[in-house]
C-alpha positions in Angstrom: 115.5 115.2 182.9 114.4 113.4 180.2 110.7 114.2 178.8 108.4 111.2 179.3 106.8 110.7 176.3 111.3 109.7 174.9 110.9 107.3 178.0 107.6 105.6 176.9 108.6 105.3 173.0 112.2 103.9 174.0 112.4 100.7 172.3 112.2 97.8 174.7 113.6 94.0 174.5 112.4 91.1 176.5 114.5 88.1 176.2 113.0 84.9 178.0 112.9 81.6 177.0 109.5 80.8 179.3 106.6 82.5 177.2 104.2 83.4 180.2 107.7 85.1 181.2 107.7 86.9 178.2 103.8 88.1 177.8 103.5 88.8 181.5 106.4 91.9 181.1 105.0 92.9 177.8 101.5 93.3 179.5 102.9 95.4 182.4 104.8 97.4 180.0 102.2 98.1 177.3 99.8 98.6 180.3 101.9 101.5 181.8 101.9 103.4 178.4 105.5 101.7 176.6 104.9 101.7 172.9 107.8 99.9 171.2 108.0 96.6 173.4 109.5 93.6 171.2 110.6 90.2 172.5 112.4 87.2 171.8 112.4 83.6 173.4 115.7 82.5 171.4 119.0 83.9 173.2 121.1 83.3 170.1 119.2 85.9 167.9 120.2 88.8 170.6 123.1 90.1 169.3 121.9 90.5 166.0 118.2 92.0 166.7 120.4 94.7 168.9 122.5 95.4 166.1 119.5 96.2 164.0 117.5 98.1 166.2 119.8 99.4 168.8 117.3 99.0 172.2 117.1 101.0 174.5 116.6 98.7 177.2 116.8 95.0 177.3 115.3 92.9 179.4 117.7 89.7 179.7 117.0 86.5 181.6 120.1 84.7 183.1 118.8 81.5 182.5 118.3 80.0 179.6 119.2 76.8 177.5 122.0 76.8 174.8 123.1 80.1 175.7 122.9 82.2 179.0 122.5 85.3 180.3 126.0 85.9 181.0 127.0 85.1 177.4 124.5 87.2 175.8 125.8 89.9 177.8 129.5 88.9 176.5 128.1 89.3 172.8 126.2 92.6 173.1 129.8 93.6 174.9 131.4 93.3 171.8 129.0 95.0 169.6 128.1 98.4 171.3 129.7 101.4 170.2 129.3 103.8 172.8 130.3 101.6 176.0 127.1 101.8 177.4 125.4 98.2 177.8 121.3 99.0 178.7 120.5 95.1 179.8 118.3 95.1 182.9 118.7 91.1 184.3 116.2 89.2 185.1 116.9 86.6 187.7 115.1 84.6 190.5 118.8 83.7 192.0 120.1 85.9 194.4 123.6 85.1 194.1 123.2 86.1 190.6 122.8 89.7 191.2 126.4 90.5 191.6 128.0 88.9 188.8 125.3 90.2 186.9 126.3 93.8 187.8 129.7 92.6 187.0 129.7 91.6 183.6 127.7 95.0 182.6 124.4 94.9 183.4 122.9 98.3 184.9 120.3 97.0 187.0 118.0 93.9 187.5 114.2 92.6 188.7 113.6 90.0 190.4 110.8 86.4 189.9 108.4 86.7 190.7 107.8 90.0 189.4 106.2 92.6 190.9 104.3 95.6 188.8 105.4 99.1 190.7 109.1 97.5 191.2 109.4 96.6 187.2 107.9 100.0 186.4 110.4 101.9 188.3 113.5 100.1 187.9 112.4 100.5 184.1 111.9 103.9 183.9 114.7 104.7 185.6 116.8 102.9 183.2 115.7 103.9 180.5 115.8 107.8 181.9 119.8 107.1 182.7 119.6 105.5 179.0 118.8 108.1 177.2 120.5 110.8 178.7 123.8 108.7 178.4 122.7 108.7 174.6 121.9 112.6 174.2 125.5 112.9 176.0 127.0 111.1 173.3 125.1 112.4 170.2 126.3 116.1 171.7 129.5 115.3 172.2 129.6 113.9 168.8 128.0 117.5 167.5 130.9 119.1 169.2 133.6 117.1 168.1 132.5 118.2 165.0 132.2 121.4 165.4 135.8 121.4 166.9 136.6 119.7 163.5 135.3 121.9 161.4 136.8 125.0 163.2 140.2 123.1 162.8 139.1 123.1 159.0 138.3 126.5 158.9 141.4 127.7 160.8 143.6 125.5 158.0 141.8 126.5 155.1 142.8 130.7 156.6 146.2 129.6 157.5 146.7 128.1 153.7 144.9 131.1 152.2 147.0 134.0 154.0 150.1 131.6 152.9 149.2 131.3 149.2 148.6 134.6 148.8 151.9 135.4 150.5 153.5 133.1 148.2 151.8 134.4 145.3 152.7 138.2 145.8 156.1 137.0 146.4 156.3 134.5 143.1 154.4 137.3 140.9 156.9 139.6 141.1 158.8 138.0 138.6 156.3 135.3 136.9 153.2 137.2 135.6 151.2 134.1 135.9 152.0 132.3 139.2 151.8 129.2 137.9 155.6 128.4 138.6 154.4 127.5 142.5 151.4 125.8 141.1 153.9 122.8 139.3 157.0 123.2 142.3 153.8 122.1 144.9 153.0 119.5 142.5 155.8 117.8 141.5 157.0 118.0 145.2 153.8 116.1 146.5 154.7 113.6 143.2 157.7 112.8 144.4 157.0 112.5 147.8 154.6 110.3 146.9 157.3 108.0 145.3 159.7 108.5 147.9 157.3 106.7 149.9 156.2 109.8 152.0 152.2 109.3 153.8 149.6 110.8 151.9 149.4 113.5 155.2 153.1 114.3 154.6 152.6 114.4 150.7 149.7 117.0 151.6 151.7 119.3 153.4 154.6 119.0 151.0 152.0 120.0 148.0 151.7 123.4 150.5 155.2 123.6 151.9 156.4 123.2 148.4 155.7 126.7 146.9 157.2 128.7 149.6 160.7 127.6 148.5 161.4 131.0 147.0 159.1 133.3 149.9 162.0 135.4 150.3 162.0 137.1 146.7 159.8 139.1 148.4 162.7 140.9 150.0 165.0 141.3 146.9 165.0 144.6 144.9 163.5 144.7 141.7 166.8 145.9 139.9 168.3 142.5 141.0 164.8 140.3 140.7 164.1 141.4 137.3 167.1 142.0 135.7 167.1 140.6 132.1 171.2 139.7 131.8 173.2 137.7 133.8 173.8 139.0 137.8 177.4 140.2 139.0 179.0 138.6 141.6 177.9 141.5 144.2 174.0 141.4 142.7 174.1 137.4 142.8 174.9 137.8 146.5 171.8 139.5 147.0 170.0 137.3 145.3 171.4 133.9 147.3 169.6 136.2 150.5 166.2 135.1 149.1 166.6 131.7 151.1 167.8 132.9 154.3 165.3 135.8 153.8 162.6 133.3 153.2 163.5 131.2 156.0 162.9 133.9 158.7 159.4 134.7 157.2 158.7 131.3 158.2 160.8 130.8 161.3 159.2 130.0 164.8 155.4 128.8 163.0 154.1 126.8 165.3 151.6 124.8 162.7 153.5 121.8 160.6 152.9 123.4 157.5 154.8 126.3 158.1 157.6 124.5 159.7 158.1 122.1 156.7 158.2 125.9 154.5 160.8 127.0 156.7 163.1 124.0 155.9 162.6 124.0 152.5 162.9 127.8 152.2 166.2 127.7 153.9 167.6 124.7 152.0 166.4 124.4 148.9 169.1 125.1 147.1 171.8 123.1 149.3 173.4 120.8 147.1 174.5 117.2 148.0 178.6 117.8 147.6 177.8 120.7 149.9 178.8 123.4 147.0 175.3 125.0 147.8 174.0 128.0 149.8 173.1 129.4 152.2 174.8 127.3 155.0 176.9 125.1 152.3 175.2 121.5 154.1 175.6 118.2 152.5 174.3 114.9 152.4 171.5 113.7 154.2 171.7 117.3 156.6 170.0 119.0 154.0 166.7 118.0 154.9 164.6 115.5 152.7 161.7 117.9 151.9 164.2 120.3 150.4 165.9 118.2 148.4 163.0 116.9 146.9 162.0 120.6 146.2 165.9 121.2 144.8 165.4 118.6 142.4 161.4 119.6 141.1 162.3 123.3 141.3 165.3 122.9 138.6 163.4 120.5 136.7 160.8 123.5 136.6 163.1 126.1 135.9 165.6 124.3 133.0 161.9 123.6 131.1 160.5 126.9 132.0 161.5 130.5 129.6 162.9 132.8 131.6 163.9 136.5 130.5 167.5 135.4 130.0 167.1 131.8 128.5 164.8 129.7 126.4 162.5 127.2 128.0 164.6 123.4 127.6 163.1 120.4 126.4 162.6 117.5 129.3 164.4 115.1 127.4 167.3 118.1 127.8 166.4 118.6 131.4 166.1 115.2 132.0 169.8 114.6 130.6 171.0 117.8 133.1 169.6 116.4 136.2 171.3 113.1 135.3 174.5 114.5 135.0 174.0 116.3 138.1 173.3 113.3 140.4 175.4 112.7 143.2 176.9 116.4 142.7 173.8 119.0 142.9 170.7 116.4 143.9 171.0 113.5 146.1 171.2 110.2 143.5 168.4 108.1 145.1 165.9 110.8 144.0 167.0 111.2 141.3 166.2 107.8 140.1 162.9 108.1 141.6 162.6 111.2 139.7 163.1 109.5 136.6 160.5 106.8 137.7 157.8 109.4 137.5 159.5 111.7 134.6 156.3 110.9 132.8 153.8 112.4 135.5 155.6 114.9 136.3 155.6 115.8 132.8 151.7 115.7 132.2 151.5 118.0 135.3 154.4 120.3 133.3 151.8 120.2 130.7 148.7 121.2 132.1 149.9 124.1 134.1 152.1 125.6 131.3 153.2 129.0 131.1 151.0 130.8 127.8 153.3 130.5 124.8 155.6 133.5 123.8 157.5 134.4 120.8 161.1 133.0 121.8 161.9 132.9 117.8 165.1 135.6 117.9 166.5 134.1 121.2 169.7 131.5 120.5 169.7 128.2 122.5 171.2 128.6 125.8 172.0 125.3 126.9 173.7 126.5 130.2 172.4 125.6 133.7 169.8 128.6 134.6 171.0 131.2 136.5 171.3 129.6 140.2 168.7 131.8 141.9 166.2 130.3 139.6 167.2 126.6 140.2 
């Protein structure tokens, strides 16, 4: 039940175009204790006053010159949010009542009117009214609430995945910042791939788990300052299958989007790549874009067995490599946003070190850091 005194202030509209009409309902009204009881004589101005104030009830005669009851009701149709149309018809035609009911109203009174049936019939209206418009405003509270528990269940999922990633990355970058750029320049290129801003958002997260699976590599392999033997390297090309099981069967988007770029990453478009040797468009387009930003990363970044590359010089690499190592069209776009992805390069550099006594290596990086 609704309390009365919500019933009594409900805002009330009388729409008639006789005056006596209209000060006779506004007397019984104000007379049975209704405090917020406007009126109007001109059907045209309906729609708008409604929009404004949002009635509660409105008390609508059917007939009327230039525009009638009917049309009104067609106009507030079109205007209220919640599917809920609170006209009470007024009408003095019998045959009226149905079609009335029909085209949305909730109840009616007849002419003459009497006192105790207008009370009741009002009342009553506005009782279902308001009730129908707590029901909304608490479904709206728990829609949100729902929202924000999605929110809140995201924000854990992305905070038990970054820290995964980080503990994964810092074992052989100090700063983590590495991930930082890759989930950058991935969302960049996404972006200019033509990818929605939803897709670039879970490529910005997907992004830094292409190298999870470092986590499972020994340290003597990881972190070894010289180039890897052949047995040692294939260890290291494990990382991406290794990676790709951490993420496999995740049931959100995010981590499915990890697990194929995890696994594929470092595909390459002649199929020369590992770890299934795909080609082409069956390397999936998410890890190709993050094959293409994580050498770009890794050619400009130091690394304990090379010095960190110029962009013009990693620029010119990536060129050369089109149509062999990254697929060509990206690479173009790539090139179209060279100077973005640049600034980004910039702002999350690595802190400076004394590379002075190391000779130019001007060799692609050792594979399991492309």
């Amino acid at each position: 039940m609704v309390n009365s005194s919500k019933i009594l202030n409900a805002s009330i509209l009388i729409v008639d175009d006789l005056e006596a009409n209209v000060r006779l309902l506004e007397r019984m009204l104000r007379g049975a204790g209704y405090t917020s009881v406007a009126s109007t004589m001109d059907p045209l101005e309906v729609c708008g006053l409604h929009r404004k104030h949002g009635y509660d009830l409105i008390l609508l005669d059917l007939q009327m010159p230039m525009m009638d009851g009917f049309q009104v009701m067609e106009g507030l149709k079109e205007n209220e949010t919640d599917g809920y149309l609170p006209v009470l018809v007024i009408t003095a035609q019998p045959g009226h009542k149905l079609r009335a009911l029909q085209s949305g109203a909730k109840d009616f009174i007849s002419k003459p009117f009497d006192l105790p049936e207008v009370l009741v019939r009002v009342h009553n209206m506005l009782e279902v009214r308001l009730l129908h418009k707590e029901l909304h405003h608490y479904n709206d509270v728990l829609e949100e609430k729902v929202l924000e528990r999605t929110r809140e269940l995201r924000d854990t999922q992305l905070e038990v995945i970054r820290r995964l990633t980080r503990a994964a990355e810092l074992r052989d970058n100090e700063t983590g910042l590495h991930v930082v750029r890759i989930g950058l320049f991935c969302a960049q290129l996404g972006e200019a791939v033509g990818m929605s801003g939803a897709e670039c958002d879970l490529l910005l997260n997907a992004g830094p788990m292409h190298d999870i699976g470092k986590i499972g590599i020994p340290d003597l392999i990881l972190l070894k300052p010289d180039k890897l033997t052949p047995e040692e390297w294939e260890v290291m090309k494990t990382h991406a299958t290794i990676g790709a099981e951490l993420l496999s069967e995740g049931q959100s988007e995010l981590t499915q989007m990890g697990h194929r770029i995890a696994l594929n990453h470092h595909e390459r478009w002649d199929g020369a790549g590992y770890p299934r040797g795909a080609a082409g468009e069956d390397i999936p387009l998410v890890a190709r874009i993050c094959g293409v930003c994580d050498v770009f990363d890794a050619l400009t970044s130091e690394r304990p067995y090379k010095r960190a590359w110029s962009v013009e010089e990693a620029t010119a690499s990536i060129q050369e490599q089109a149509n062999r190592h990254f697929d060509p069209s990206l690479v173009d776009l790539f090139l179209q946003i060279l100077p973005r992805l640049a600034e980004t390069k910039k702002q999350y550099a690595e802190p400076e070190r004394d590379t002075s006594d190391r000779e130019p290596d001007y060799e692609m990086p050792r594979p399991a850091e492309a």
